[in-house]
N, C-alpha and C positions, 0 to 999 in steps of 0.2 A: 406025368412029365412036369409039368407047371410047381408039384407038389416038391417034387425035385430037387428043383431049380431053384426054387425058395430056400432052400434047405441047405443048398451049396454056396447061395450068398449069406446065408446067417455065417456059415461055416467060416468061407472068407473073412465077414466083418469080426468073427470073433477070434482069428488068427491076426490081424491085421493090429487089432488093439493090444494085444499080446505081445505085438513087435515093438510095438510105440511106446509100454513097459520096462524096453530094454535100453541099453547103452550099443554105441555102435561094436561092443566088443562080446555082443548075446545075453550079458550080463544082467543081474536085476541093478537097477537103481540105486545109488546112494544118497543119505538126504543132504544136499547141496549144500556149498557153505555160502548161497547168500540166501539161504533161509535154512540154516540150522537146529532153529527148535519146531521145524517140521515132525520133527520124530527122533524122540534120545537117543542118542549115539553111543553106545556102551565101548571105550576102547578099554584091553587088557589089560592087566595090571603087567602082565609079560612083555606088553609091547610098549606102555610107559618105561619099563623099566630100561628097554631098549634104546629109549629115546632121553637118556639122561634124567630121570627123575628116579628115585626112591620110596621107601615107607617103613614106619618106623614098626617095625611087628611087636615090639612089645603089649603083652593085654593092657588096654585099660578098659575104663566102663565104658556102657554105651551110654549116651543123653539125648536127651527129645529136646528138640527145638521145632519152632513152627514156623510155614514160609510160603512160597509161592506154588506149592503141592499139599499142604496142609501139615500137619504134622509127620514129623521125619526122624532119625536117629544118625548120629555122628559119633565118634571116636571121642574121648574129651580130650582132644589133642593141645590146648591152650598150657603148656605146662608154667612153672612158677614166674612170676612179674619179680622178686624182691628173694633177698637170701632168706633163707630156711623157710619159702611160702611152703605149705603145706597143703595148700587148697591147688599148687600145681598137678594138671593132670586128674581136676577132678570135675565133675557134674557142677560144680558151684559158678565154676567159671564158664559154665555157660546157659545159665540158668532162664537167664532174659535175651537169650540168642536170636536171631533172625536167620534165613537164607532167601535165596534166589538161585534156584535150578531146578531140577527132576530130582523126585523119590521114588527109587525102586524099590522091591519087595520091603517096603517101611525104611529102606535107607539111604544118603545123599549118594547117589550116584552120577557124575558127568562132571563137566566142567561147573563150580557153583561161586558162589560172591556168601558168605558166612560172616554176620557180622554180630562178632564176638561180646556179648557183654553176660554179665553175671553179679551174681551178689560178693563173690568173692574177686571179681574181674576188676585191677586197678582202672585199667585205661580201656574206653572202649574201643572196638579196633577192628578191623576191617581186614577178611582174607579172600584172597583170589585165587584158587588152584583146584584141580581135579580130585574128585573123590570116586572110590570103588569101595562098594560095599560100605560107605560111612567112613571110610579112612584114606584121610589126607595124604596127597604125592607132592615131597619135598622135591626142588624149593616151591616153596607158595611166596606170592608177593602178596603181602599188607599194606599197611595203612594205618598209622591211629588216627581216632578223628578227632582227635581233641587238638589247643595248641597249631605251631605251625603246618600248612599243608604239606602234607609230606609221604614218602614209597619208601618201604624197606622190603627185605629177604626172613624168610623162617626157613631157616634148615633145619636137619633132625635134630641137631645139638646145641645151635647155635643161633642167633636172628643179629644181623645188621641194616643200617641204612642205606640206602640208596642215594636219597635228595632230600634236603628239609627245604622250602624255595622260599628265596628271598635270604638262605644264612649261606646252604652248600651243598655242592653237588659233587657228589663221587659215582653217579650212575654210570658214568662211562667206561669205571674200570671195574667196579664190581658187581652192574644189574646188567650188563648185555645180553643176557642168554634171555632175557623177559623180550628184549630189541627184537629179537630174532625170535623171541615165537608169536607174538602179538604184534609187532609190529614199531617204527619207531616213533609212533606219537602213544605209548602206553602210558612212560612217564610223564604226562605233563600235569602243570599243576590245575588246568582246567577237570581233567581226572579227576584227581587229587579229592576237588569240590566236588565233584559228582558225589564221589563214595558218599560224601557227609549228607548232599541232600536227596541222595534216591535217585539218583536221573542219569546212575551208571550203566553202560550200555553193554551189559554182559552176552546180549545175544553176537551184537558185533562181534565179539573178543573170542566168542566161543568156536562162530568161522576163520575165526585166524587160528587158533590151536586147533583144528581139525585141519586145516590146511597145515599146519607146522607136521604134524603125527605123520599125516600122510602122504608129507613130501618123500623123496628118493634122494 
């Protein structure tokens, strides 16, 4: 009897912890956005696509850069700085690369902060956006870190400015979609500084884009 008895309270306590696992709706867990790098969030490239971003499927190579998972592989997505660069779209310009995010099966996976320099890289320069499999989901917002502080757009084709602070700001007619997934203090030029000295706060940024995805 006693042996039981004991046997029925394991039972309980280990159905009880089971419960405490879930969401009020039976469900398992998801890792929260005020602790997001709890556990990498893989969202699909089906359901970015869903939510207004892109990617450019053309092949290019893969390149190894090293970072806050150790060494990793990305797209050489940085294409040409200057007319007829030729070193656009190649490993050169990202030779002396950094990042900050998760590497899955050897490649940048999640939301990451890539910062862009190379032997062939004019300007070095600073990108924010989601990767799957090592390839970049347009638009990404930049940065270069040289000169004034300043937030621009890289689209598939194209890249413009956003704010150069202290000359001009056009964020408000052509970076709002960054307002609205990050948040409206993304652009500012306290930012801006961060990028340049390491003390950009990508995990923040990364609970605002899982809340953006996940919103309804």
């Amino acid at each position: 009897m006693r042996s039981n008895l004991i046997f029925a309270m394991i039972v309980i306590i280990l159905v009880s912890l089971s419960l405490q696992a879930q969401d009020q709706n039976g469900t398992p867990p998801n890792p929260s956005s005020s602790n997001p790098d709890a556990v990498p969030v893989n969202i699909s490239k089906g359901v970015l696509v869903s939510r207004g971003f892109s990617f450019d499927d053309r092949k290019r190579p893969t390149c190894e850069i090293s970072g806050s998972e150790g060494t990793c592989h990305v797209e050489a997505f940085v294409y040409g700085e200057k007319t007829a660069d030729k070193a656009g779209n190649t490993c050169s310009k990202l030779d002396r690369s950094s990042y900050v995010g998760h590497c899955l099966n050897g490649k940048l996976d999640g939301l990451s902060l890539v910062i862009a320099d190379g032997s062939t890289k004019v300007v070095k320069e600073a990108f924010i956006s989601y990767f799957v499999d090592g390839r970049i989901a347009y638009p990404a917002l930049t940065s270069f870190l040289i000169g004034d502080l300043n937030f621009g757009v890289r689209e598939k084709v194209l890249n413009y400015g956003c704010v150069y602070f202290g000359k001009w700001d056009e964020s408000a007619k052509r970076c709002t979609r960054f307002r609205e997934i990050y948040g409206g203090d993304i652009l500012t030029e306290s930012n801006a500084q961060k990028l340049r000295d390491g003390s950009f706060n990508l995990s923040y940024y990364r609970g605002k884009f899982l809340e953006f995805v996940q919103r309804k």
